[in-house]
Structures are given as C-alpha cells and as structure tokens.
Phi, psi and omega in degrees: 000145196247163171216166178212126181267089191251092175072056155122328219254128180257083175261150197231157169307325180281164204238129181079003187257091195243124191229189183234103161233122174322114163266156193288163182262128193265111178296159175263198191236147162226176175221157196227092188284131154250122177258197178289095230024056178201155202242113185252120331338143163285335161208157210227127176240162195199142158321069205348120164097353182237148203238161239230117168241119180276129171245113163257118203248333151312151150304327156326135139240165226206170187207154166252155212181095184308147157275023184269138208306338161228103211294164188286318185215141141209142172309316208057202227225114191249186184218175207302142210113304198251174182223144169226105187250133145233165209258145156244115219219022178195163176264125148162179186268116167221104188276145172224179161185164171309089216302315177297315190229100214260329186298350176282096157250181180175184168192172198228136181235117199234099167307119149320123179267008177244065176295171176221126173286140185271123193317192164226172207260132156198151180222135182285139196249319197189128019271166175293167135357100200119306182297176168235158216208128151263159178305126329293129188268154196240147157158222207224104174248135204228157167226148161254147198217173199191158157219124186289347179215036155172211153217145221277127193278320178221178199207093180272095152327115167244145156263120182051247158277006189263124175260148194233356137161159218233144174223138193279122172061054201253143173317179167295326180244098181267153162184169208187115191278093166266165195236107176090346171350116175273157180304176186148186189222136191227129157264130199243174190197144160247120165287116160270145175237097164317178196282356193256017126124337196295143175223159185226122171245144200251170212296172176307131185228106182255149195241132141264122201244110177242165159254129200300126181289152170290151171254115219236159153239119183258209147013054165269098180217164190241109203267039156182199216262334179241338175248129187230158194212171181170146194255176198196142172280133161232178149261095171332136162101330186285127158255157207215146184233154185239109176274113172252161184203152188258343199224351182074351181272304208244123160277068203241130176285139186252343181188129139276144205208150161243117187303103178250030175188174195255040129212166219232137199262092148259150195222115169272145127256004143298015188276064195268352159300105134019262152226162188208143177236132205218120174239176186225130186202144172292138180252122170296313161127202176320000000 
C-alpha cells in the first residue's frame, strides 16, 4: 500500500481510506532586540504557545537568561548577529537578564487565554429613593460607574423601559439632565455597558412626579415683640421655601421645609421690624 501526506492530509492508495491528522497549532512570535546593555522592549505580553525571539543588534555580547534558580532558557552569551527563541507553554510572569551584565533585566508576561471579562459597576446617586417632584419636573440625574478590567463604553438612563437618554464614554461620576417630566410614578435605572460587550443595570430609584396644590397663606399673626408666624397650603413630599424682604424688591430665604402634610406652620422668631413681607415658592429639588 502506498500512502502520500499532503499538509495534513493523509491519502492512501486503497479506496475510502482517507483520514485528517491534527497538527499542534503553531504560536505566534515577537522579538526582542538587545542592543547595548538593555533588552528592547524590556517587556512583553504574549500568548500560551507563542514565542520570545532575541536579536543581538549591539556591539556588547549577552545573554538572555530565566532568573529562575534553574533557568527555564538561557542563550549563553552570544554576540552581535545571533538570535535566540522559547517557546512559553504556560500563563504566568518570566523576568531574565543578562549573565554578563545583571543590571540588564526585563521579562516576557504570558496572558491566560480564558480571561473572563468581569461586568461593569453602576449606581443612581441622586434622586435618593422616594423622592417627589412637582410636575413638570426638570432635574438632574447622576450615577457613579467603574469597570475593574476595561472601560464603560456607555451609560443608558431609564424610566421604567423609556430610555431618557444615553451618555457616551462617562466618567466615574455621569450624569443626564431631564425635562418636562409629566406627573406619574417612575422607575428609575441606569445600564452600564464596557468594552468586552458585559452590562449592569443598577439598582431601582422610584421617583414621584406630582402636580403641585396652589400655595394659598393664611393665619397670620405676631405672637410676641419678635415672632411672627403664618400657615401655608402644600404637597406632601415637596419642598418649600420662605423668603423675607422690608421692600418687596430684596429677598433673602429664611426657612426651607419639605411639607409632610398640606399645611404647613411657619414661624420667624426674628421678626424685629416694624414691618416684614414673606412669599412662599415651590423648589423643584435636584
């Protein structure tokens, strides 16, 4: 029986005996020139199975040489001209240097190939939990987000499945300004996604969006030579602010309140003028 090996391929004379033999897969290569008393790159990351080629392109001669108390390779000490390769078959960190000159070191780092990209991290900062709003709300929503082995390519802001709006390439601390929010009740979420393709959606932020009661003032009196007082209609959940002024012109706020009922008790005890004028205005929050 005659047989003929052509690249791989095994064929025979005889009829149907036709086979395939797998050859091992061949790593690729880099090189590494030593020049005069330094190894150029000094390091190298490389693959399992793929190989470390020295060229001495210097006048000097030199060696490449594992540090390892029994080195893995070593060249023995060549000179301008020659070349030397290994093969690395394993993951892991392999520092050498030079047997002539020991202040010459360097090393070859051979990457694992089943690394696992690790997702990426992200959480809403603001609004907290909870919060309330009035209609249409305007604001702000921020996250902070990280990836431990690469970086978050994007950031999608959602209220429930409505992307509200995407930010490309974001810092540690992002954020995405919305508009006109109508009343409702919203959940809110941020998706981060990295460059190895992994996403995180992070935890839930329920939001209330209201329409705001008119802000009505009442019961206004000054129960002593300095404290004056006065009641005010509100929306639970909202916040509110109180502003005095002697001229109706110059304003300066005097008390802020989040209304935890729809009326609400203000009280100066600084009220040492003559007279004072006092407004009440809606705060949107964040």
């Amino acid at each position: 029986m005659k047989a003929w090996r052509i690249r791989g391929l095994w064929v025979s004379s005889l009829v149907g005996l036709v086979g395939f033999a797998a050859g091992r897969a061949l790593g690729a290569g880099t090189n590494v020139n030593i020049v005069d008393f330094a190894f150029n790159p000094a390091a190298v990351t490389i693959n399992p199975n793929d190989s470390v080629t020295w060229n001495w392109v210097g006048s000097a001669s030199h060696s490449s040489t594992s540090a390892n108390t029994t080195p893995l390779w070593d060249s023995g000490i060549l000179a301008h001209g020659a070349t030397f390769s290994h093969t690395f078959n394993s993951a892991g960190t392999f520092p050498y240097h030079c047997l002539v000159h020991s202040f010459m070191t360097a090393s070859v780092t051979v990457q694992s190939q089943t690394t696992t990209n690790v997702p990426p991290t992200v959480a809403i900062t603001t609004p907290t939990n909870g919060a309330t709003f009035p209609a249409p709300w305007t604001g702000t929503i921020k996250a902070t987000v990280g990836d431990s082995d690469g970086t978050v390519t994007k950031v999608d802001f959602m209220a429930g499945t409505k992307l509200l709006g995407t930010i490309t390439n974001p810092p540690g601390n992002t954020s995405l300004m919305v508009s006109n929010l109508a009343a409702g009740s919203y959940t809110l979420t941020a998706v981060a996604t990295d460059t190895g393709g992994a996403s995180t959606t992070s935890a839930a932020v329920n939001i209330t969006v209201v329409s705001p009661a008119t802000v009505m003032l009442g019961s206004a009196q000054k129960t002593s030579a300095v404290n004056f007082q006065f009641s005010y209609s509100a929306t639970p959940g909202l916040n509110y602010a109180v502003d005095r002024s002697i001229d109706l012109h110059n304003w300066s706020p005097v008390a802020t309140n989040n209304a935890a009922s729809g009326q609400v008790t203000f009280r100066d005890p600084a009220a040492t003028r003559s007279a004072n004028f006092y407004r009440v205005r809606l705060v949107s929050g964040p």
